[in-house]
Backbone as CSV, one residue per row, in Angstrom:
resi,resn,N_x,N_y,N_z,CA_x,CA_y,CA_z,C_x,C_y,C_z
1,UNK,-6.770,-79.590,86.312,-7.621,-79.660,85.129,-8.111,-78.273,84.718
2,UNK,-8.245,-77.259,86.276,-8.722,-76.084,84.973,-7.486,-74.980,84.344
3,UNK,-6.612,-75.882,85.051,-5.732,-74.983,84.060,-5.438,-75.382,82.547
4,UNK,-5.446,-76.555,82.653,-5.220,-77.083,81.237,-6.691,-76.164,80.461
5,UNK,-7.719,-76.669,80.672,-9.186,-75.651,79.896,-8.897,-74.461,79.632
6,UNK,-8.133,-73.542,80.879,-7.887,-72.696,80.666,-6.494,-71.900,79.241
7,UNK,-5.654,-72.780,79.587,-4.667,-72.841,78.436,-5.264,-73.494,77.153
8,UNK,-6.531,-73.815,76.604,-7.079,-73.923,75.623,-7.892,-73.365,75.361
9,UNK,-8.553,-72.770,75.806,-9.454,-71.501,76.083,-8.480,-70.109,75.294
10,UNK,-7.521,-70.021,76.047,-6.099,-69.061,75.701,-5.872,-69.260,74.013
11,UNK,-5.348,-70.493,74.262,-4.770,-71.038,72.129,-5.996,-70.967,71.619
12,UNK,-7.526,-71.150,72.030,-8.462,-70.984,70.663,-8.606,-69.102,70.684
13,UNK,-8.454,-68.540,71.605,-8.907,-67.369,71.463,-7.823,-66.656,70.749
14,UNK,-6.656,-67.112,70.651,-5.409,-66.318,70.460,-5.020,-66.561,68.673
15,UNK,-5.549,-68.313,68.308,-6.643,-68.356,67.013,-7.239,-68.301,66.176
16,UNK,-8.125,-67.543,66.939,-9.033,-66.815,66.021,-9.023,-65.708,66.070
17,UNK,-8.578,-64.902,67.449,-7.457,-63.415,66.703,-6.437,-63.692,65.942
18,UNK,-6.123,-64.906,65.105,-4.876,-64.717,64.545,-5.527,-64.503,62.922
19,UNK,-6.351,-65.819,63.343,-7.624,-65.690,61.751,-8.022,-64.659,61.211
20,UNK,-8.928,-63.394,62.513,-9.479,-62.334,62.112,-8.426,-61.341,61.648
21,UNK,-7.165,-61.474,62.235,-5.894,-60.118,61.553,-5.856,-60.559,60.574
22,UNK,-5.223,-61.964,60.219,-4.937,-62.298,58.668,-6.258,-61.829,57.604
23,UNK,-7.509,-62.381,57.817,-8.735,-62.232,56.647,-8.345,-60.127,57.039
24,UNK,-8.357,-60.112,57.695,-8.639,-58.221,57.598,-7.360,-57.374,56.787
25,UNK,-5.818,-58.307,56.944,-4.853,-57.907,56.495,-4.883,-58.371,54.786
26,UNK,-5.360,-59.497,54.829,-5.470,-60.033,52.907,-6.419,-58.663,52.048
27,UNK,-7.579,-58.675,53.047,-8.732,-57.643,52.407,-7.958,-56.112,52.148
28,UNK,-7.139,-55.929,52.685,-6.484,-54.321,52.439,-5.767,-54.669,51.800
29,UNK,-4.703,-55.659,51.399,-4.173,-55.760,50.298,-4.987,-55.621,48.751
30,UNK,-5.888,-57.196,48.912,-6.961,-57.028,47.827,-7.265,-55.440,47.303
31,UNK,-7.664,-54.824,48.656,-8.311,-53.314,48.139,-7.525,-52.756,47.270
32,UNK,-6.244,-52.741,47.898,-5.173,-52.223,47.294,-4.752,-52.194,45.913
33,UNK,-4.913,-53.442,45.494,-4.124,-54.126,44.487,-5.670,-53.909,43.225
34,UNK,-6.844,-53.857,43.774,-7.737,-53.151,43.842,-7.755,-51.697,42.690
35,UNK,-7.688,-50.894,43.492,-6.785,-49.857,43.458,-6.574,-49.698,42.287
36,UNK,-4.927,-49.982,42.669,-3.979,-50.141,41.536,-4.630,-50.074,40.487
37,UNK,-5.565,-51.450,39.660,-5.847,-51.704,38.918,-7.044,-50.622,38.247
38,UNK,-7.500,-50.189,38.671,-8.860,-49.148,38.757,-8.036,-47.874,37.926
39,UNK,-6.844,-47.523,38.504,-6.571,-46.306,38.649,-5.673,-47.201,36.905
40,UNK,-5.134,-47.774,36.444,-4.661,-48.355,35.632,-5.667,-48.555,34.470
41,UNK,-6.560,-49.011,34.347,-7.504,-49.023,33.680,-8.076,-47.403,33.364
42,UNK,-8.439,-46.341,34.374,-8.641,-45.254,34.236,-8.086,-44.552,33.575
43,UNK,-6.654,-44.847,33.473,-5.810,-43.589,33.047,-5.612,-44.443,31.558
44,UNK,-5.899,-45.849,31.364,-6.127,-45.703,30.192,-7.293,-45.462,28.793
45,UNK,-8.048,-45.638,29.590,-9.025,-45.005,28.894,-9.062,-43.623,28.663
46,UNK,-8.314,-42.546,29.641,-8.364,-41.095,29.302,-7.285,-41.195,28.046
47,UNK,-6.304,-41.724,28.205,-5.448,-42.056,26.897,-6.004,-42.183,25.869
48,UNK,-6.984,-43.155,25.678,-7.914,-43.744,24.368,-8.464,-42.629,23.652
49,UNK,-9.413,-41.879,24.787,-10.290,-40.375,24.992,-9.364,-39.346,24.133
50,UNK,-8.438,-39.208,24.842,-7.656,-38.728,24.077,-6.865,-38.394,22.852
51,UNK,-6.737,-39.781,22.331,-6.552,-39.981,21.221,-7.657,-40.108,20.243
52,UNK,-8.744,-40.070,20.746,-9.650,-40.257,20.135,-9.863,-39.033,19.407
53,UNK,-10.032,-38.137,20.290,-10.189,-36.884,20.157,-9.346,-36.242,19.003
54,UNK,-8.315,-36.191,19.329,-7.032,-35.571,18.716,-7.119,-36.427,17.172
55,UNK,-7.342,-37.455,17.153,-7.261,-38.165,15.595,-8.861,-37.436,15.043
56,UNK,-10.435,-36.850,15.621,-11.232,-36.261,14.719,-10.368,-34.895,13.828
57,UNK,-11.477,-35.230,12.655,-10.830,-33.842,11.887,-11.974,-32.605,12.728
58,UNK,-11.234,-31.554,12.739,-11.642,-30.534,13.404,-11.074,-30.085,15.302
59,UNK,-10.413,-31.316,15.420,-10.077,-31.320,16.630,-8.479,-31.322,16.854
60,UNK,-7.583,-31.381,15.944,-6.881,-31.283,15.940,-5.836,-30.039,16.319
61,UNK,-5.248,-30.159,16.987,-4.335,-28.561,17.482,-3.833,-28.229,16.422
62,UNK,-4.169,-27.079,16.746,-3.568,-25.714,15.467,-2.315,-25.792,15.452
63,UNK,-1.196,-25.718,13.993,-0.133,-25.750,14.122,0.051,-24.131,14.154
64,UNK,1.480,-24.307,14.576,1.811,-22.650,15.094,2.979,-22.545,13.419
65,UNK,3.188,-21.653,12.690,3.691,-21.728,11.808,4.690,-20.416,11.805
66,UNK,6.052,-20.700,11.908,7.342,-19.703,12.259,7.532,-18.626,10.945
């Protein structure tokens, strides 16, 4: 009998280390993907900024004339 306890003792602990890798492995994805999106959103708004800019009058680059 205590081996059997013991071999269940084993499968719950082995478990809920399996539980805690998975929730810790989803969360770095999430971050990730995270991320991604942040840095996606960022670079479009410097785009916007950008254009924003460039369409005021006065801000416009000087043409170079040959």
């Amino acid at each position: 009998m205590e081996s059997f306890w013991g071999s269940v003792n084993l499968m719950l602990f082995v478990y809920a280390l399996a539980a805690v890798v998975s929730f810790a492995v989803a969360w770095i994805i999430k971050l990730i993907f995270a991320g991604i999106r942040l840095q996606g959103t960022l670079s479009g708004a410097r785009a916007e900024a950008k254009a924003k800019s460039a369409s005021e009058p006065g801000n416009a680059p000087l043409e170079r004339k040959a």
